[in-house]
C-alpha positions in Angstrom: 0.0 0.0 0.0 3.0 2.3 1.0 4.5 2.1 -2.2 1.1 2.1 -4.3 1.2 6.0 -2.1 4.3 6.7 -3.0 4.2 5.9 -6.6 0.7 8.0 -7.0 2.9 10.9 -5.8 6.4 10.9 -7.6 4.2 9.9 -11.1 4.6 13.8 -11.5 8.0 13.7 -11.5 8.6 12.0 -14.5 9.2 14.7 -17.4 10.1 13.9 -20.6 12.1 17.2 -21.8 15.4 16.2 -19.4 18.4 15.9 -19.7 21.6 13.9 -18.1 23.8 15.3 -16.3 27.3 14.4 -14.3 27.4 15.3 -11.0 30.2 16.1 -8.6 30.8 12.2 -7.7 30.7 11.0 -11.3 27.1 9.8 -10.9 24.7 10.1 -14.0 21.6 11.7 -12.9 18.4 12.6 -15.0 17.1 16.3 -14.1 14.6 18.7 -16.1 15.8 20.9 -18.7 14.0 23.6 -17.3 14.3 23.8 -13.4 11.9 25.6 -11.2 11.8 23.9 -7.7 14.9 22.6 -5.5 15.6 21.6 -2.5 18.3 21.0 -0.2 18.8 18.2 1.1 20.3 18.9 4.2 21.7 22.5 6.5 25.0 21.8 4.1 23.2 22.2 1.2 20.8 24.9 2.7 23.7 28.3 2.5 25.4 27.2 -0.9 21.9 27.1 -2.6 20.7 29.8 -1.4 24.1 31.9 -2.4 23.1 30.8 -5.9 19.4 30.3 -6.7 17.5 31.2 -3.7 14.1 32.2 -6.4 14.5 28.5 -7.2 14.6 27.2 -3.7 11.1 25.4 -2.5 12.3 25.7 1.2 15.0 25.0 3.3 16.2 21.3 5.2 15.4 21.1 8.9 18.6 21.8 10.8 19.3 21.1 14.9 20.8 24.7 14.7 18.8 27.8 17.0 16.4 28.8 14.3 16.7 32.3 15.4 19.3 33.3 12.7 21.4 36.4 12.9 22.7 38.3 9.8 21.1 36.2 6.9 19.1 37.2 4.5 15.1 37.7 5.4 13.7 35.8 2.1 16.1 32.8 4.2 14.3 33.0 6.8 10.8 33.0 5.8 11.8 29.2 4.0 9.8 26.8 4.5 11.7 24.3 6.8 11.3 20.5 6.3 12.5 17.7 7.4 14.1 15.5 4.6 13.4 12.0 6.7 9.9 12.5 5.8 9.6 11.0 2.2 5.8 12.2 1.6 6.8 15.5 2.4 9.3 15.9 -0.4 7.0 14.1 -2.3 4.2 16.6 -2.0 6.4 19.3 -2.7 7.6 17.9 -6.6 11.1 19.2 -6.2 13.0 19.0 -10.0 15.6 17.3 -7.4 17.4 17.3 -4.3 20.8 19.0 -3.8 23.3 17.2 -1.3 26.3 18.3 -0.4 28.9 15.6 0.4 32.5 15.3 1.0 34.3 13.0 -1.2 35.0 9.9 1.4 31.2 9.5 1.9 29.1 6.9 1.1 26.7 8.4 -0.9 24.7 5.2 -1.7 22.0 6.0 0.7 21.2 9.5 -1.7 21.1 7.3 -4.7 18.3 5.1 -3.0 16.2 7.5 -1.7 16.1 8.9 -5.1 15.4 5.4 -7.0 12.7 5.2 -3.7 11.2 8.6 -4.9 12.0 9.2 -8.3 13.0 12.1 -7.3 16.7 12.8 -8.9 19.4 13.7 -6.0 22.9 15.7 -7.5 25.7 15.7 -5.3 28.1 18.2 -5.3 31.5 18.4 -3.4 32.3 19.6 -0.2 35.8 19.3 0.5 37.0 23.3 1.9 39.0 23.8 -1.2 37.4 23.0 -4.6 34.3 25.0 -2.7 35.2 27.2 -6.0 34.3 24.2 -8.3 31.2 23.1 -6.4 30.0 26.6 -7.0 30.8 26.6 -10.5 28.8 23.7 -11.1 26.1 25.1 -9.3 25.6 28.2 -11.8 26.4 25.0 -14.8 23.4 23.0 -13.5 20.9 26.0 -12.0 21.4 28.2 -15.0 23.2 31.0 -12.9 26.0 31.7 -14.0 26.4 35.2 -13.4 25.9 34.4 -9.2 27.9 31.8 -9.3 31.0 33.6 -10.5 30.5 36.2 -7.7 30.3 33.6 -5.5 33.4 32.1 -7.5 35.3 35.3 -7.3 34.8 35.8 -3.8 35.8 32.4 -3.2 39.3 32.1 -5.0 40.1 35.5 -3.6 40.1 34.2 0.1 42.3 31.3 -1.8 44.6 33.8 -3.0 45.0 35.8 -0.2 45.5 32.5 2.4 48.1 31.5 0.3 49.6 35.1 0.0 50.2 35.9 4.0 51.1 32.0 4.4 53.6 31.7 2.2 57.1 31.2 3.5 55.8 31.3 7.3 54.9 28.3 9.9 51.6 28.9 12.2 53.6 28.8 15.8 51.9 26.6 18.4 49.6 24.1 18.1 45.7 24.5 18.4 43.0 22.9 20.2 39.0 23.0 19.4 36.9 23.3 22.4 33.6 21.6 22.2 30.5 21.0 24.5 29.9 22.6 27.6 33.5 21.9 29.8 35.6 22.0 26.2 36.5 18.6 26.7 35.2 17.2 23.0 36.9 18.1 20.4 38.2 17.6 16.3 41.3 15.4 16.6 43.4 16.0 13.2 41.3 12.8 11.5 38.3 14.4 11.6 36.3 16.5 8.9 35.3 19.4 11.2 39.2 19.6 11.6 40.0 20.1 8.3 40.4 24.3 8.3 43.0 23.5 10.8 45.1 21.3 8.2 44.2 23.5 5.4 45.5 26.6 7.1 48.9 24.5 8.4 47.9 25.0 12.2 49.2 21.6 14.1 46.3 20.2 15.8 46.7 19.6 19.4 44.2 17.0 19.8 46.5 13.6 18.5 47.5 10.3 19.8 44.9 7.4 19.6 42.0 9.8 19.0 40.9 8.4 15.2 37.6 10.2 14.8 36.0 11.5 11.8 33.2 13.5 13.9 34.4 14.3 17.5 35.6 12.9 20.4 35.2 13.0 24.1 38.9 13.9 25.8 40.3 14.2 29.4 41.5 17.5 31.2 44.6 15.4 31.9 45.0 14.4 27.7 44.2 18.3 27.3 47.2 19.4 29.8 49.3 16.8 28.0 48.6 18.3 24.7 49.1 22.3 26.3 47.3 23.8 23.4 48.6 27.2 22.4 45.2 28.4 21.0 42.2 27.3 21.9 39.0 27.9 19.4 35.7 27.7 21.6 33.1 26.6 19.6 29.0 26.1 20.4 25.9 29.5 20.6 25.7 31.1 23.7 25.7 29.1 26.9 26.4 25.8 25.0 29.7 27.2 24.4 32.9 26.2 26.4 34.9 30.5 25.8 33.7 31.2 29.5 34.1 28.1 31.4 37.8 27.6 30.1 38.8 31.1 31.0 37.4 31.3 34.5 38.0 27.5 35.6 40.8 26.6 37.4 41.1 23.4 35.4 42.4 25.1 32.5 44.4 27.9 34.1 47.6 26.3 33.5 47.5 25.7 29.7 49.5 28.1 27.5 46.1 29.1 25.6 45.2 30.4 28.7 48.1 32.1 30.3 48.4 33.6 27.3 45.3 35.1 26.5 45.1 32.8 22.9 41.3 31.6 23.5 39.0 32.5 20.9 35.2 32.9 21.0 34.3 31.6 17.2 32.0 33.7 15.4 28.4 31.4 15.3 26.2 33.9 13.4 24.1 32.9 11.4 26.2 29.5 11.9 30.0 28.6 13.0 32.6 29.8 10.9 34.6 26.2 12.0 31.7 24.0 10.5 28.3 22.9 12.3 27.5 22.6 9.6 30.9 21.7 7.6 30.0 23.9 4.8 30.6 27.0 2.6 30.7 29.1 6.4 33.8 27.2 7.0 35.4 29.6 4.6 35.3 32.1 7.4 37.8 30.7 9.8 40.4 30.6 6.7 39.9 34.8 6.2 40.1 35.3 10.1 42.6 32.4 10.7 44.7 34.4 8.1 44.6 37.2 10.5 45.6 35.3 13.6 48.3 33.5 12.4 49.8 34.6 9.6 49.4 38.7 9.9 46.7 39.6 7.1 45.7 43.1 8.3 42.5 43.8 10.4 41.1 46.1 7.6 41.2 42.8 5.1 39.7 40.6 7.3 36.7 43.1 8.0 36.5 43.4 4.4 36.1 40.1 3.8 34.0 38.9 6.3 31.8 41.5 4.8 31.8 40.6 1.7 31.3 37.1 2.6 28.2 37.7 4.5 26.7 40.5 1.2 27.3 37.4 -1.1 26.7 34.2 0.5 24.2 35.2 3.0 22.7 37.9 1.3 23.0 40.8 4.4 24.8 43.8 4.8 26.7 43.7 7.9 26.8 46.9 9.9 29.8 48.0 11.4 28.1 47.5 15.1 27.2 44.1 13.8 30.7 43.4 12.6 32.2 43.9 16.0 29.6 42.0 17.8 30.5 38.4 15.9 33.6 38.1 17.6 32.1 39.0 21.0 30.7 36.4 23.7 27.1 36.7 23.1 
């Protein structure tokens, strides 16, 4: 009976003017040749569509996130948001077909059969922090936008440009430690995915040893004082974050971050610039981690941020609200 439901419901899916495309993991996938209605697939997806085609996005993928975004566009926020679990729900909503983003060591067999399971179409593009230039460009190929997704482009390969600029022929000093959950004591060890702007950027991670995690994992304060991190990056919104237990408990008062003043409330609005979710935000932390450790000046990093949040998130940052990202909220 289910699947007599379901098959009522995707019969409107079939269209015979498509096409076949290639999508970012090599799979063939059928879409329309004129495409009206998309959605994302998951809060990944969510920001890079939006940067591109937000007219063409139906709503927006349910995310664990606070829904009560800061400095993102308005038309964002008045999405629609769904939860992509629920099959008759996409169903009802006749999507031309799903946009996931994935990095390129994940299984991605579980898109390809929800979409045989639908007949709904699922394209997968690529995730990994630097080809974020290339996922875009196929995003304008496939949506018909080119002209967004080269200012996306653009903006993108000039954050490229100028991380490699006030890198090269300098070494990040100390090593870095990513504080998550209430106490700090989770964090990214150098295996794991929500690590990777650390690797990226050339900033030893602290967290290493027999942590082999591709997601996070639970630490000691003893491992931690082992490790004596030289930065620590606080990560989580508002109380869920660890910047104000580690610099006023006596636990941590002994570890270099901390004597020396090198722990870091990470920006969270409208999401982390570290990942949560490991997306296009990520590109944040390598404009401001530029600024930290390798000297790009205060004025380029405002600038960039800015032009970040006009472009991808569609909002104007004042200079009030600017100041405020960086500020225990």
């Amino acid at each position: 009976m289910i699947f007599i439901i379901i098959n009522l419901l995707f019969v409107d899916f079939i269209n015979t003017n498509a096409h076949t495309i290639t999508d970012m993991t090599g799979r063939k996938v059928t879409i329309p040749d004129h495409i009206t209605r998309v959605i994302p697939y998951d809060n990944k997806s969510n920001s890079m569509l939006f940067a591109v085609a937000g007219n063409l996005m139906i709503c927006k993928a349910r995310a664990m996130e606070n829904p009560s975004l800061k400095f993102i566009s308005k038309d964002f926020l008045r999405l629609r948001e769904i939860d992509m679990h629920n099959v008759e729900e996409m169903l009802r909503l006749k999507p031309d077909f799903v946009l996931v983003s994935a990095f390129a060591d994940e299984d991605v067999s579980r898109y390809t059969a929800v979409s045989k399971q639908t007949g709904i179409p699922f394209v997968i593009v690529d995730l990994e922090l630097m080809k974020l230039d290339k996922s875009f460009e196929f995003l304008g190929q496939l949506l018909g936008k080119k002209t967004e997704a080269t200012t996306c482009v653009n903006l993108i390969r000039s954050i490229y440009a100028d991380m490699e600029k006030y890198k090269k022929g300098k070494r990040a000093s100390g090593k870095a430690y990513l504080a998550n959950n209430a106490d700090g004591l989770r964090t990214a060890p150098a295996t794991s995915n929500h690590a990777q702007v650390f690797d990226v950027m050339g900033i030893p991670n602290a967290a290493k040893g027999q942590l082999d995690a591709k997601g996070f994992s639970a630490v000691s304060m003893e491992q931690v004082l082992v490790w004596n991190p030289d930065y620590v990056f606080a990560i989580g919104k508002a109380e869920s974050s660890p910047y104000r237990t580690i610099l006023k408990s006596s636990l941590w008062r002994n570890v270099t971050a901390v004597k020396s003043k090198r722990v870091f409330y990470v920006p969270c609005e409208p999401y982390l610039w570290f990942d949560m979710p490991p997306s296009v935000n990520r590109l944040l932390s390598l404009i401001w981690f530029s600024d930290i450790f390798y000297g790009q000046p205060n004025e380029i990093t405002k600038q960039k941020v800015m032009d970040f949040y006009r472009i991808i998130y569609k909002y104007s940052l004042t200079e009030t609200e600017y100041k405020s990202l960086y500020m225990w909220k």
